[in-house]
mmCIF file of the N, C-alpha and C atoms, coordinates in Angstrom:
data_MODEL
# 
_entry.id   MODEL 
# 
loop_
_atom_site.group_PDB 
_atom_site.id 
_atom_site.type_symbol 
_atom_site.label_atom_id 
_atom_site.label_alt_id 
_atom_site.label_comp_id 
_atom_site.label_asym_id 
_atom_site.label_entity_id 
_atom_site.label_seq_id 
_atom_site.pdbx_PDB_ins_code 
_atom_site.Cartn_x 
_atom_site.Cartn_y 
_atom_site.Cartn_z 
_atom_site.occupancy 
_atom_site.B_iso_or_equiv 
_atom_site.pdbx_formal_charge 
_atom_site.auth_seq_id 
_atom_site.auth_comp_id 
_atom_site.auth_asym_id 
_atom_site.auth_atom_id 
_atom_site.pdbx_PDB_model_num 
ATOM 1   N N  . UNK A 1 1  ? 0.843   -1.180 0.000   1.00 0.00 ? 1  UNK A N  1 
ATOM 2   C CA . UNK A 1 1  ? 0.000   0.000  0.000   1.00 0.00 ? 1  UNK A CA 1 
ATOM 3   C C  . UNK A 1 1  ? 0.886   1.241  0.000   1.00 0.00 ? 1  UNK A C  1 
ATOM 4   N N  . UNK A 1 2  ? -0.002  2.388  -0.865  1.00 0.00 ? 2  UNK A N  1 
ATOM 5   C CA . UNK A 1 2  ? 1.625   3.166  -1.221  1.00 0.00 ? 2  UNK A CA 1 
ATOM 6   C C  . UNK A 1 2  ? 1.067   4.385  -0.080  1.00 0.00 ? 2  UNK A C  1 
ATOM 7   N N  . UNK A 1 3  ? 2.076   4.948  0.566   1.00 0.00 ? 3  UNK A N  1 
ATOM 8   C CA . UNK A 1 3  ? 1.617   6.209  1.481   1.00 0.00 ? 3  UNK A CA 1 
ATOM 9   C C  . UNK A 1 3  ? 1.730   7.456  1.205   1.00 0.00 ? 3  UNK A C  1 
ATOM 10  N N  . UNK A 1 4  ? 1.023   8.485  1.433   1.00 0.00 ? 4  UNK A N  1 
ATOM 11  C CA . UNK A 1 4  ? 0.954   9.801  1.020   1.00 0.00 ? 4  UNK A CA 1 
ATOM 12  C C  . UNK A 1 4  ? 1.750   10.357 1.937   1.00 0.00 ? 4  UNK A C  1 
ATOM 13  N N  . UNK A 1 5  ? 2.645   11.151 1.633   1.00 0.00 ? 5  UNK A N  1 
ATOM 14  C CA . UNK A 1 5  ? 3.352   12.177 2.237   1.00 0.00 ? 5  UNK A CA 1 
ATOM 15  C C  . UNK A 1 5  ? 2.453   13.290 2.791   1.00 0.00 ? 5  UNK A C  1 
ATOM 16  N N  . UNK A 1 6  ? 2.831   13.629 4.068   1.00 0.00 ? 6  UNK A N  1 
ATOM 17  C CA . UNK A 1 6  ? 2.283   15.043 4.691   1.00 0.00 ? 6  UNK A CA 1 
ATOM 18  C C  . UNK A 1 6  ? 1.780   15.710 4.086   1.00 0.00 ? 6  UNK A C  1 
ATOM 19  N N  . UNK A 1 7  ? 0.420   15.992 3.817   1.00 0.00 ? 7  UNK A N  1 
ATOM 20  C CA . UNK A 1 7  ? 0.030   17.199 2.665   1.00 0.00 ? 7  UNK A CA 1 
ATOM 21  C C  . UNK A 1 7  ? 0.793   18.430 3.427   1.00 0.00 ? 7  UNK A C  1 
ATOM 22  N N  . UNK A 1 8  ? 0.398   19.238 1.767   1.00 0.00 ? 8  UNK A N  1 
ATOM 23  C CA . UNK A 1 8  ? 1.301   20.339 2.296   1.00 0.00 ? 8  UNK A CA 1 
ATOM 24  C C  . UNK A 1 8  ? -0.131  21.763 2.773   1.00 0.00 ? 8  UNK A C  1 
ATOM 25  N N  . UNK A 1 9  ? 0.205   22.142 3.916   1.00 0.00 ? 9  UNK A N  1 
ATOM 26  C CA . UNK A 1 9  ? -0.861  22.988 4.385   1.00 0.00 ? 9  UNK A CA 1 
ATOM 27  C C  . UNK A 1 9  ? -0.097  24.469 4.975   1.00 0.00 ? 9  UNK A C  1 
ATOM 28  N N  . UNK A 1 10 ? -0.831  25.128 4.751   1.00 0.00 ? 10 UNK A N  1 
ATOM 29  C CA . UNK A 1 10 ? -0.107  26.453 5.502   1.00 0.00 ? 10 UNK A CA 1 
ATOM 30  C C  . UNK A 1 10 ? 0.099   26.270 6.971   1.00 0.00 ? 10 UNK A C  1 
ATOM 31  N N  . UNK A 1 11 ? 1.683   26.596 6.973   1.00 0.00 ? 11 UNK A N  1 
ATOM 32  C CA . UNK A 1 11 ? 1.976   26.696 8.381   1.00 0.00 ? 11 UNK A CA 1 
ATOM 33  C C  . UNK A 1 11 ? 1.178   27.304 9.454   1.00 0.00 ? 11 UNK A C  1 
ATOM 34  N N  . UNK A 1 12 ? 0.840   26.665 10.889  1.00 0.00 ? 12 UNK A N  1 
ATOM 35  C CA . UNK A 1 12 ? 0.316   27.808 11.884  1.00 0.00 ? 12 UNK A CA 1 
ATOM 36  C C  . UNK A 1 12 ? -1.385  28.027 11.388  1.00 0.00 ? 12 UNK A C  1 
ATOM 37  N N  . UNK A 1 13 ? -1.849  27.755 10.122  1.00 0.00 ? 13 UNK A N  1 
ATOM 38  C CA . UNK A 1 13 ? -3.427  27.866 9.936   1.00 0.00 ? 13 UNK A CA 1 
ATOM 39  C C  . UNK A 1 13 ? -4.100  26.775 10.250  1.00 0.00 ? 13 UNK A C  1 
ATOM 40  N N  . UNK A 1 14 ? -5.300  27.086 10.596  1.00 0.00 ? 14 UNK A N  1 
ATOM 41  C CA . UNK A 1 14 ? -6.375  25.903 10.778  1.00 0.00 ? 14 UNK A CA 1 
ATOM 42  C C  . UNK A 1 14 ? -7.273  25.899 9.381   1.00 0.00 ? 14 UNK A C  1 
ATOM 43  N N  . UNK A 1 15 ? -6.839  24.503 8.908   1.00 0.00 ? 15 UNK A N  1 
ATOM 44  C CA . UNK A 1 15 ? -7.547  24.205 7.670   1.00 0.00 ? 15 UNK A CA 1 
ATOM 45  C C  . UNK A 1 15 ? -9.465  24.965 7.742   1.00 0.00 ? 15 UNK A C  1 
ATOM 46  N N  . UNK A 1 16 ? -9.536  24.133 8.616   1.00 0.00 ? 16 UNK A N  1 
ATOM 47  C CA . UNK A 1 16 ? -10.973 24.798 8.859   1.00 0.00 ? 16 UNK A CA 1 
ATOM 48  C C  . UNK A 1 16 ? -11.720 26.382 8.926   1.00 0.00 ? 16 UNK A C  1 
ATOM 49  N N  . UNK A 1 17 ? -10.101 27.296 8.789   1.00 0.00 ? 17 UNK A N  1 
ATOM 50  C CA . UNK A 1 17 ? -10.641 28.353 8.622   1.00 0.00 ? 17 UNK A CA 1 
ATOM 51  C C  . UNK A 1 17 ? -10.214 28.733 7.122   1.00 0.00 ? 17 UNK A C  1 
ATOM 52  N N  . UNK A 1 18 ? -9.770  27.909 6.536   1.00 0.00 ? 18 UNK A N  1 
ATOM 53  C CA . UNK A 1 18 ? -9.780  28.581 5.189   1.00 0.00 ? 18 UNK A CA 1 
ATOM 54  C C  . UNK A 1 18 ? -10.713 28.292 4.193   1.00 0.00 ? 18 UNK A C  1 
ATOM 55  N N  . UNK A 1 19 ? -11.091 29.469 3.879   1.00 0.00 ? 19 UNK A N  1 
ATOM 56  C CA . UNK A 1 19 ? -12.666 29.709 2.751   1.00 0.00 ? 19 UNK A CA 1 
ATOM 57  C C  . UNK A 1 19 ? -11.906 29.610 1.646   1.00 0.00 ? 19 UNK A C  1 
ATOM 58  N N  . UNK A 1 20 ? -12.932 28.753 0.810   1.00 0.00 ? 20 UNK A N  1 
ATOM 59  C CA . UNK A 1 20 ? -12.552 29.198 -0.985  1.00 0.00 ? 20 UNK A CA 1 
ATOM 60  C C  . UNK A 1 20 ? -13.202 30.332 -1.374  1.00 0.00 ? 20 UNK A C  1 
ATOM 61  N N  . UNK A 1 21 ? -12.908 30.581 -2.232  1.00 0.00 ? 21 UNK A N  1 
ATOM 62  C CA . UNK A 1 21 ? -13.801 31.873 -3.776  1.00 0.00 ? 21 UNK A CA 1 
ATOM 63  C C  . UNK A 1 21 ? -15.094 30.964 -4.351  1.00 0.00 ? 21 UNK A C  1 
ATOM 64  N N  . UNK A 1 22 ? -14.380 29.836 -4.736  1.00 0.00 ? 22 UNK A N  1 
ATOM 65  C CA . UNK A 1 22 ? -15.602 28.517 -5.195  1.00 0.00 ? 22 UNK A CA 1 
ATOM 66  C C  . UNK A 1 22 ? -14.415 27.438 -4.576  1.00 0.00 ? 22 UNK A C  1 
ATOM 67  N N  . UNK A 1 23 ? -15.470 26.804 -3.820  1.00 0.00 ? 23 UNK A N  1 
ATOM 68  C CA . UNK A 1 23 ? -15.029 25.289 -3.213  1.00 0.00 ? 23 UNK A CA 1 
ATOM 69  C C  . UNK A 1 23 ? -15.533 24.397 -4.312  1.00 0.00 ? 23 UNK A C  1 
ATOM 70  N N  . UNK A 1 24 ? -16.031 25.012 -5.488  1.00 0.00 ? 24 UNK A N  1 
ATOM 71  C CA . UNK A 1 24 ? -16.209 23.670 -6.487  1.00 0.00 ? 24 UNK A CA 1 
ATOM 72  C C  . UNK A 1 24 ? -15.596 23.674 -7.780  1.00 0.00 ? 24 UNK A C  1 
ATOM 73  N N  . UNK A 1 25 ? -14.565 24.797 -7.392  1.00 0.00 ? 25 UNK A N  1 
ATOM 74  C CA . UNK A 1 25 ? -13.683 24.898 -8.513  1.00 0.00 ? 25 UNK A CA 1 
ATOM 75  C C  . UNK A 1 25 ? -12.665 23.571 -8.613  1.00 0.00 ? 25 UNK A C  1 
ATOM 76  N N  . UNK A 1 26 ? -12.742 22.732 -9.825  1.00 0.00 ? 26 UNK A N  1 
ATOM 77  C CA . UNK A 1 26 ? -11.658 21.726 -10.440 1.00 0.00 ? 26 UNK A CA 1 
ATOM 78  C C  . UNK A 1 26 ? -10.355 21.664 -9.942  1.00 0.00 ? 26 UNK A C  1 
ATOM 79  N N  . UNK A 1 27 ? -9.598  21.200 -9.651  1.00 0.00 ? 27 UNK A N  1 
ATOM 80  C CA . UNK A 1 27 ? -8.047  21.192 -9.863  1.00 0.00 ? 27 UNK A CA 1 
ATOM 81  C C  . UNK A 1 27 ? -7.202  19.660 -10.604 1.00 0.00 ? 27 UNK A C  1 
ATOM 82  N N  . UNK A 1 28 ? -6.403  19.754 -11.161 1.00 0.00 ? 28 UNK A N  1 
ATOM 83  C CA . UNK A 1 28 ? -5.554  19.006 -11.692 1.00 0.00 ? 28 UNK A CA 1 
ATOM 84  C C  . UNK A 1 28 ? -4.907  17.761 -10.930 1.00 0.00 ? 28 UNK A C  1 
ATOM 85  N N  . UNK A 1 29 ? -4.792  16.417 -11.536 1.00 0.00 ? 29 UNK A N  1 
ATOM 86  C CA . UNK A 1 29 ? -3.955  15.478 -10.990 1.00 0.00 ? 29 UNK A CA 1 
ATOM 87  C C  . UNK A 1 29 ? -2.304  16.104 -10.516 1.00 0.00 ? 29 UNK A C  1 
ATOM 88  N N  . UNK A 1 30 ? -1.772  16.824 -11.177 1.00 0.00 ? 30 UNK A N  1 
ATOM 89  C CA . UNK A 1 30 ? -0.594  17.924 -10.928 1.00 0.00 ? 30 UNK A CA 1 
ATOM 90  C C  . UNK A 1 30 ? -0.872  18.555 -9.645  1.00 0.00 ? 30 UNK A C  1 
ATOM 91  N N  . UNK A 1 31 ? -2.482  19.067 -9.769  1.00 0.00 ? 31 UNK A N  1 
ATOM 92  C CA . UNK A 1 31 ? -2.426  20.334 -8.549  1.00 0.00 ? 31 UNK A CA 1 
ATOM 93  C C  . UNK A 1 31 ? -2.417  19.433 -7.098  1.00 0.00 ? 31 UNK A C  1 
ATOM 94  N N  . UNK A 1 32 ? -3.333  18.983 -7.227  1.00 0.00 ? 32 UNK A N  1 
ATOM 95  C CA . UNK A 1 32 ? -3.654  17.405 -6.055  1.00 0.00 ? 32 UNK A CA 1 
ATOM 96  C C  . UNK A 1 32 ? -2.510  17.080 -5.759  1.00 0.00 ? 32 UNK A C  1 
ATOM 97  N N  . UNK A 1 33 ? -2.188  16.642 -6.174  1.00 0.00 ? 33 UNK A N  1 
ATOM 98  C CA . UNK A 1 33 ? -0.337  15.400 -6.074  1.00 0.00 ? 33 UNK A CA 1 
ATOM 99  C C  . UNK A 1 33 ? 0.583   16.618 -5.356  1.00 0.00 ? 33 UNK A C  1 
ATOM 100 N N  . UNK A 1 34 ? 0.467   17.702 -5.837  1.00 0.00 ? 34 UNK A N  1 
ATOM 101 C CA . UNK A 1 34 ? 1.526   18.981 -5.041  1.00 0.00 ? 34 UNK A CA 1 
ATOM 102 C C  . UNK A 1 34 ? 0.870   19.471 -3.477  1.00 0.00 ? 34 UNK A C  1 
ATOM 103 N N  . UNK A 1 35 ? -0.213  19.407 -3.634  1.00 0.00 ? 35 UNK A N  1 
ATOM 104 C CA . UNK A 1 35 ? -1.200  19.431 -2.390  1.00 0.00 ? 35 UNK A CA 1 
ATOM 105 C C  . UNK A 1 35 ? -1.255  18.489 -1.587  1.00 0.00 ? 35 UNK A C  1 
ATOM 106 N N  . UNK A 1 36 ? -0.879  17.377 -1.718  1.00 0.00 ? 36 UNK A N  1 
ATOM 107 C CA . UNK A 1 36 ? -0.237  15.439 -1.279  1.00 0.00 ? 36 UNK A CA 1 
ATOM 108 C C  . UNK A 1 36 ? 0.578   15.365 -0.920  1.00 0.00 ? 36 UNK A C  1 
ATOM 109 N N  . UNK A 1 37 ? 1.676   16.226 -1.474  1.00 0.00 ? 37 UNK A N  1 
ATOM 110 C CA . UNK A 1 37 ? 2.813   15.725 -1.412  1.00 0.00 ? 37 UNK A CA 1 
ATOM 111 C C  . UNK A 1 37 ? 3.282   14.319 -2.269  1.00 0.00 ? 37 UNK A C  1 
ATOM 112 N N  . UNK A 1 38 ? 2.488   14.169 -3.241  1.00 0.00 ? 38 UNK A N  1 
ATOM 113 C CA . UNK A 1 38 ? 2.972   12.577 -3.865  1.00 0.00 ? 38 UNK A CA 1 
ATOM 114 C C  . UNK A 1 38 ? 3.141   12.939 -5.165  1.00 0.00 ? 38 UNK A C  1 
ATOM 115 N N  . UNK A 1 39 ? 3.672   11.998 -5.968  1.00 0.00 ? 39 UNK A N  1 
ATOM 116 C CA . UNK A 1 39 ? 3.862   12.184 -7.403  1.00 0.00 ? 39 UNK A CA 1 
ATOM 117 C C  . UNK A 1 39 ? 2.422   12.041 -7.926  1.00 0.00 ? 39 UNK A C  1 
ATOM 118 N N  . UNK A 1 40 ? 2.302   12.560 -9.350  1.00 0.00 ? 40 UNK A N  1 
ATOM 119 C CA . UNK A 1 40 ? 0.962   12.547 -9.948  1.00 0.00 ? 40 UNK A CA 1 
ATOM 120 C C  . UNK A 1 40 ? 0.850   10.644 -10.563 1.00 0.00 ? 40 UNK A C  1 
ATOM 121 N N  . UNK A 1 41 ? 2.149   9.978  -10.563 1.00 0.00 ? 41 UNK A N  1 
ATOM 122 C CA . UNK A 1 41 ? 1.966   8.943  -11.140 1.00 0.00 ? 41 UNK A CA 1 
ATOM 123 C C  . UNK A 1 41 ? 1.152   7.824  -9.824  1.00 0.00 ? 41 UNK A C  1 
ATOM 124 N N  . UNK A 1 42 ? 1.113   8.168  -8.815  1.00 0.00 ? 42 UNK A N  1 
ATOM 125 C CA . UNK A 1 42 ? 0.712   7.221  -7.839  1.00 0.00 ? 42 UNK A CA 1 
ATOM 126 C C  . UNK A 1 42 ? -0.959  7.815  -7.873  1.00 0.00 ? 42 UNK A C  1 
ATOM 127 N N  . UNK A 1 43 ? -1.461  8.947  -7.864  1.00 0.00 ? 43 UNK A N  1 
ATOM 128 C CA . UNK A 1 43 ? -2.663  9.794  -8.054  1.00 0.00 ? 43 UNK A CA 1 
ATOM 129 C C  . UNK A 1 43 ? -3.404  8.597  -9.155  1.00 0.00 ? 43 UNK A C  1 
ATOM 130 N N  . UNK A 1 44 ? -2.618  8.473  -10.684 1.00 0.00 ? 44 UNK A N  1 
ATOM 131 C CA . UNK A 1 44 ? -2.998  8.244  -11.543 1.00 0.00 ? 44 UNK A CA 1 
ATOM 132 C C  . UNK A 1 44 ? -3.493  6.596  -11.671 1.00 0.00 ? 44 UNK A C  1 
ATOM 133 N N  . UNK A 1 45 ? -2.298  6.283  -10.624 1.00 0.00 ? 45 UNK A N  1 
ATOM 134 C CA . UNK A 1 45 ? -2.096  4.355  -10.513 1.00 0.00 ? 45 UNK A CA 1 
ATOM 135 C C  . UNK A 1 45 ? -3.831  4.091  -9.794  1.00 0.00 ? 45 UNK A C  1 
ATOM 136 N N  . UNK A 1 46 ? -3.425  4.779  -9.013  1.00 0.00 ? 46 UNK A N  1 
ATOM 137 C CA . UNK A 1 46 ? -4.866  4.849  -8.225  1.00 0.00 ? 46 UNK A CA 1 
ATOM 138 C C  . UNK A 1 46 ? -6.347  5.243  -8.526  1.00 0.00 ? 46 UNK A C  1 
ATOM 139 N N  . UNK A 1 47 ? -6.406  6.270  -9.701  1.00 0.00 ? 47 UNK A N  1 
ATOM 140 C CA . UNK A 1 47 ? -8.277  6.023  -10.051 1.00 0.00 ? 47 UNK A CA 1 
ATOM 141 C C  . UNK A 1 47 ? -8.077  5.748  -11.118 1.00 0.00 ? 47 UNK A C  1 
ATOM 142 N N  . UNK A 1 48 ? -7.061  4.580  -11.962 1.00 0.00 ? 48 UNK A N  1 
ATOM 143 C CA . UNK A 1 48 ? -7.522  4.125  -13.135 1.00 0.00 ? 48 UNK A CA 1 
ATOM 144 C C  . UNK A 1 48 ? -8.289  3.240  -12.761 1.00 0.00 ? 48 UNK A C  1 
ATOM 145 N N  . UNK A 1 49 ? -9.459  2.524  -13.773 1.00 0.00 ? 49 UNK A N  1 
ATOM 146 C CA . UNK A 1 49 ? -10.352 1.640  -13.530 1.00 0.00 ? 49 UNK A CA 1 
ATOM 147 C C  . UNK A 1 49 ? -9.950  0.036  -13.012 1.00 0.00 ? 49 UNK A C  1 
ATOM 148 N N  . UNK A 1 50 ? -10.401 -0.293 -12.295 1.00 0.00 ? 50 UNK A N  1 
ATOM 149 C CA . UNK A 1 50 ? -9.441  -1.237 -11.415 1.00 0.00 ? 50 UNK A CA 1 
ATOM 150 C C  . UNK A 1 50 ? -8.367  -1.462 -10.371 1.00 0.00 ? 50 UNK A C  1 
ATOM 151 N N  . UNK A 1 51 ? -8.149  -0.241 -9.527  1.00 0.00 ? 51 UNK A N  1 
ATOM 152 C CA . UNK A 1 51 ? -7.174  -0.663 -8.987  1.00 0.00 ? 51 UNK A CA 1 
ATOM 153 C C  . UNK A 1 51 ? -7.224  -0.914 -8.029  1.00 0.00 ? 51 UNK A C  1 
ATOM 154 N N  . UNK A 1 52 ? -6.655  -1.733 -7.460  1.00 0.00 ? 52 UNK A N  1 
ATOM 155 C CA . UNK A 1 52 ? -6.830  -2.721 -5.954  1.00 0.00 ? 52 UNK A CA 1 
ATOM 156 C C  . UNK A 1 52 ? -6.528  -1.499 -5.463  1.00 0.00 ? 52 UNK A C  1 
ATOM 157 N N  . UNK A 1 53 ? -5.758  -0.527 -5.012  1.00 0.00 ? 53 UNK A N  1 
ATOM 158 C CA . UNK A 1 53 ? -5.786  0.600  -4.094  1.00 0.00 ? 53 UNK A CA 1 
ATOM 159 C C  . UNK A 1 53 ? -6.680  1.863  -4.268  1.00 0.00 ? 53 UNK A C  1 
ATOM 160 N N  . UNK A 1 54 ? -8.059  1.797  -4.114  1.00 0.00 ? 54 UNK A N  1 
ATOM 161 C CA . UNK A 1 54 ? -9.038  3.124  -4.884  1.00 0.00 ? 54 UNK A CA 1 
ATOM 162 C C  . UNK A 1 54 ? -8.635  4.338  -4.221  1.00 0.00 ? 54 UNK A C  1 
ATOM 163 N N  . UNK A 1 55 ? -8.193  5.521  -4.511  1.00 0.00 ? 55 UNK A N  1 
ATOM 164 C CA . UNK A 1 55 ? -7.660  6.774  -4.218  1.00 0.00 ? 55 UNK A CA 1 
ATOM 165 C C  . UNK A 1 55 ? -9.176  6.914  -3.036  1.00 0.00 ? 55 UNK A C  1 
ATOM 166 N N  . UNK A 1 56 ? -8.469  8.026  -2.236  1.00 0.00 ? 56 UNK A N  1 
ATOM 167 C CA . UNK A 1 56 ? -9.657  7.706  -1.292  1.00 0.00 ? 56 UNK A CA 1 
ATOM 168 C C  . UNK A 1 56 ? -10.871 9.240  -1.545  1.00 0.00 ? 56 UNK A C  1 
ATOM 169 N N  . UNK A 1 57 ? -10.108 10.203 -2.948  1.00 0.00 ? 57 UNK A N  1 
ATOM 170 C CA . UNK A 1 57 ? -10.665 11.478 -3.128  1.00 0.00 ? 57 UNK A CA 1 
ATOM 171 C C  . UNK A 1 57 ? -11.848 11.176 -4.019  1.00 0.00 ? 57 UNK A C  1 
ATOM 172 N N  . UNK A 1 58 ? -12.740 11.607 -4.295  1.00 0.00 ? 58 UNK A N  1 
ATOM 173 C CA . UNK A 1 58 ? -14.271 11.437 -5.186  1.00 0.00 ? 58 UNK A CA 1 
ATOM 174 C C  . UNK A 1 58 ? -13.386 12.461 -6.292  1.00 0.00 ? 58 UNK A C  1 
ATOM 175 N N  . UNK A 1 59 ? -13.622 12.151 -7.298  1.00 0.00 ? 59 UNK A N  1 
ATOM 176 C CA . UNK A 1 59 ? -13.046 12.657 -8.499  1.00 0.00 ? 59 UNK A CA 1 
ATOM 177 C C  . UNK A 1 59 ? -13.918 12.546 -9.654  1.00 0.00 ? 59 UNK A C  1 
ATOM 178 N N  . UNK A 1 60 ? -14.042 13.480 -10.751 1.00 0.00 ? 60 UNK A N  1 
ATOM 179 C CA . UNK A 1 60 ? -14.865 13.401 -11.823 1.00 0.00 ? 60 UNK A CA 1 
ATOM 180 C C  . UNK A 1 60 ? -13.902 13.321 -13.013 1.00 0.00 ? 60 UNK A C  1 
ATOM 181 N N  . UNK A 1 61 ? -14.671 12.625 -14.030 1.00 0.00 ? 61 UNK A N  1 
ATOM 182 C CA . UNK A 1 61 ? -13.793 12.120 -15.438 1.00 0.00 ? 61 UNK A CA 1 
ATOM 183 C C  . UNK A 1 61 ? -14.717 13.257 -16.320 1.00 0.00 ? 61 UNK A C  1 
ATOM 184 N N  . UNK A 1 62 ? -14.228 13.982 -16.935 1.00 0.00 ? 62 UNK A N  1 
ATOM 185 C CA . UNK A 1 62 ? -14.309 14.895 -17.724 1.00 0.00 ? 62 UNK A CA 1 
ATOM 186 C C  . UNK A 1 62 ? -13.861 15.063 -19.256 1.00 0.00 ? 62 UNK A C  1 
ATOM 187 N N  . UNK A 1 63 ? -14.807 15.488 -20.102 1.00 0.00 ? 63 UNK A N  1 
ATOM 188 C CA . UNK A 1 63 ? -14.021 15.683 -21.672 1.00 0.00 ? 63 UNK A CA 1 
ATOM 189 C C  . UNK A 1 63 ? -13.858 14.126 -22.276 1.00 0.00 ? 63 UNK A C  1 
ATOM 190 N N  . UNK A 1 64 ? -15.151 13.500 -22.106 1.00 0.00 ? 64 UNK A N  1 
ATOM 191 C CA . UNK A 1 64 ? -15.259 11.952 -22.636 1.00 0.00 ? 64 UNK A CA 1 
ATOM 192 C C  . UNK A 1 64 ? -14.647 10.966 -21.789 1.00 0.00 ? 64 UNK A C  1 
ATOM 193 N N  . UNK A 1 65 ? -14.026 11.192 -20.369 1.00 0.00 ? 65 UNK A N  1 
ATOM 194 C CA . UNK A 1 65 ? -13.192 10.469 -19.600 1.00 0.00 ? 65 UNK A CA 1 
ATOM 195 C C  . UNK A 1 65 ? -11.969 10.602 -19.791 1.00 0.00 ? 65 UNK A C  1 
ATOM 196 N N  . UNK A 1 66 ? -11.309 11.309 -20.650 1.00 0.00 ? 66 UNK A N  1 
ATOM 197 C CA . UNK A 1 66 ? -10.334 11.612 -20.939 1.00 0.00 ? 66 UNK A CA 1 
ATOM 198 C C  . UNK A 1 66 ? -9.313  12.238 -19.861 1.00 0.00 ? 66 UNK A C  1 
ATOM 199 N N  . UNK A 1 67 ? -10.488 13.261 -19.283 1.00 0.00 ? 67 UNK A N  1 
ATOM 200 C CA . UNK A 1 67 ? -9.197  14.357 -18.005 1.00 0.00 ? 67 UNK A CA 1 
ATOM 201 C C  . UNK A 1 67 ? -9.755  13.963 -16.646 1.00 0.00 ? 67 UNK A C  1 
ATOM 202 N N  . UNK A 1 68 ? -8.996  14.079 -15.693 1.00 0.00 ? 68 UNK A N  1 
ATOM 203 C CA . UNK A 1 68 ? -9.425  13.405 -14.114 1.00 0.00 ? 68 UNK A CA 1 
ATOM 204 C C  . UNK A 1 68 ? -9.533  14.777 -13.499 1.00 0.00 ? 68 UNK A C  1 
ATOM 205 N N  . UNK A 1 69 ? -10.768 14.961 -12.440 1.00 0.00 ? 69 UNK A N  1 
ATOM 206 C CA . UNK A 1 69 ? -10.307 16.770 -11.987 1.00 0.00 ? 69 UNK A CA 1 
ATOM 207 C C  . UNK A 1 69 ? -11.425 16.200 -10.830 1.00 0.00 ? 69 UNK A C  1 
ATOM 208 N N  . UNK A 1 70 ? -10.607 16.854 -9.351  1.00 0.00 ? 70 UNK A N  1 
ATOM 209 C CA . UNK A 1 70 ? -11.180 16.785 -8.239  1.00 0.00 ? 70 UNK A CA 1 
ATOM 210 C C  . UNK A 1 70 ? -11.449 18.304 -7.469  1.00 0.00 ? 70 UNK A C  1 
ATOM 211 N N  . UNK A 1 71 ? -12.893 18.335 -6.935  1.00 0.00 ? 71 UNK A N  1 
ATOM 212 C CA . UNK A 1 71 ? -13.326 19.490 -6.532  1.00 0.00 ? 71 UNK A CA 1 
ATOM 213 C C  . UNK A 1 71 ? -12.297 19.602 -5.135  1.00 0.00 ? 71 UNK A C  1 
ATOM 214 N N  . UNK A 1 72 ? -12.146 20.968 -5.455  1.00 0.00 ? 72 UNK A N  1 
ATOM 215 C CA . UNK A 1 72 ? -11.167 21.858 -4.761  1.00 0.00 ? 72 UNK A CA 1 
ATOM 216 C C  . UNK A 1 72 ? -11.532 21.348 -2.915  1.00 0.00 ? 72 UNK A C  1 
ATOM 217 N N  . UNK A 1 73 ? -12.876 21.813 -2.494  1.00 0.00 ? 73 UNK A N  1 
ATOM 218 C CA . UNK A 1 73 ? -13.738 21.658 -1.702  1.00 0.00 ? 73 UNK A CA 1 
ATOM 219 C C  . UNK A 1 73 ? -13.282 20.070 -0.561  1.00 0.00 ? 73 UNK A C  1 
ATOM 220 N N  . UNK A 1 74 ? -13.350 18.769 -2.281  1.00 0.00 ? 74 UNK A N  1 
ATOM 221 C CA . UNK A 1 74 ? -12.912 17.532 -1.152  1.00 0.00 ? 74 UNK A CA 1 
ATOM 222 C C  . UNK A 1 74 ? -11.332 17.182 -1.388  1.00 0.00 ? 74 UNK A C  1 
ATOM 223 N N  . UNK A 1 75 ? -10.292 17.776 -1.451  1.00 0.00 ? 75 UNK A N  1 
ATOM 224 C CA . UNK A 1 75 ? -8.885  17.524 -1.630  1.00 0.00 ? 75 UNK A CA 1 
ATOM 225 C C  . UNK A 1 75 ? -9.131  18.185 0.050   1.00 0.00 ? 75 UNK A C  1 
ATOM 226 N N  . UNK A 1 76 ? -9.138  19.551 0.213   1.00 0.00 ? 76 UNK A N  1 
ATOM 227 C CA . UNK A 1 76 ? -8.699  20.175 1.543   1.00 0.00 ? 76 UNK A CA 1 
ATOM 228 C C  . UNK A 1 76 ? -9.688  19.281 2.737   1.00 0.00 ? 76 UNK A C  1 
ATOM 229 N N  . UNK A 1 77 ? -10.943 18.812 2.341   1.00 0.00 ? 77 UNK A N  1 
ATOM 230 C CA . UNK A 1 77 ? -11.729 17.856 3.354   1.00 0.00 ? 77 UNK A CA 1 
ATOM 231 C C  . UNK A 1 77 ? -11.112 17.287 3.777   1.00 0.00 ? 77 UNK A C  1 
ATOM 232 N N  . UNK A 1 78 ? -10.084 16.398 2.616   1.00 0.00 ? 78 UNK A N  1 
ATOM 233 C CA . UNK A 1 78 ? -9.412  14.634 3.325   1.00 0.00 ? 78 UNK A CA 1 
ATOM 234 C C  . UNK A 1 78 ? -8.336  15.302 3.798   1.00 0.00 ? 78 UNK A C  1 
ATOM 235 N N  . UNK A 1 79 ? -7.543  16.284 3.789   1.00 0.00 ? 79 UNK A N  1 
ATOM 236 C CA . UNK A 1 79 ? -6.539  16.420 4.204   1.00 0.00 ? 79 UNK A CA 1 
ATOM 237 C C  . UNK A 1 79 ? -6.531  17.358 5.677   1.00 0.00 ? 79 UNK A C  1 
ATOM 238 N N  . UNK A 1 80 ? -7.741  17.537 5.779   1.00 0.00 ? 80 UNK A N  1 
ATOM 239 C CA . UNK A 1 80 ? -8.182  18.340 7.897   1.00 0.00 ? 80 UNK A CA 1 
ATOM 240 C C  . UNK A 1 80 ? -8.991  19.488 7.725   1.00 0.00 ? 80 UNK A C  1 
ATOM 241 N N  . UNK A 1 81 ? -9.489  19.637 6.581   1.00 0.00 ? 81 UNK A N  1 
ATOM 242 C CA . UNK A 1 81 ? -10.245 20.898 6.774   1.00 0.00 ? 81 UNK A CA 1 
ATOM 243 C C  . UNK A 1 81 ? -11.502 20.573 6.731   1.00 0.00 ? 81 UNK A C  1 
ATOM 244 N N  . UNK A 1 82 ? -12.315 21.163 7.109   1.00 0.00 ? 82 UNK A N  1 
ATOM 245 C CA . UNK A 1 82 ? -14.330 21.038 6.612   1.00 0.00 ? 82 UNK A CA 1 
ATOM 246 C C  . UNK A 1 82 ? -14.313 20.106 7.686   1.00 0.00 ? 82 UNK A C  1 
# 
């Protein structure tokens, strides 16, 4: 089982007090994985169809299934905020 590195969070803040602009704004397998702390290739290993390890973020397939993009809103959830 592969482990996520410390997300990265602002020093000294409480997740819970930080507001979005839109909490349902998209972000990138890139943006996620830098927000993880993990490479985007373990992100990717993880919500292809089938994989014994299911990423634990709700994610939407977009542009025919083609692009992977997770609301802004549940990346900061799993990682201590909300």
């Amino acid at each position: 089982m592969v482990q996520l590195n410390q997300p990265m969070l602002p020093k000294g803040d409480n997740m819970a007090a930080i507001k979005f602009d839109n909490p349902n704004e998209l972000m990138t397998i890139e943006e996620v994985a830098a927000v993880l702390r993990c490479s985007p290739r373990t992100i990717y290993n993880r919500v292809r169809p089938g994989a014994e390890n299911k990423f634990p973020i709700p994610f939407r397939r977009i542009a025919g299934g083609r692009l992977i993009r997770f609301r802004r809103a549940d990346v900061y959830a799993h990682v201590g905020g909300e």
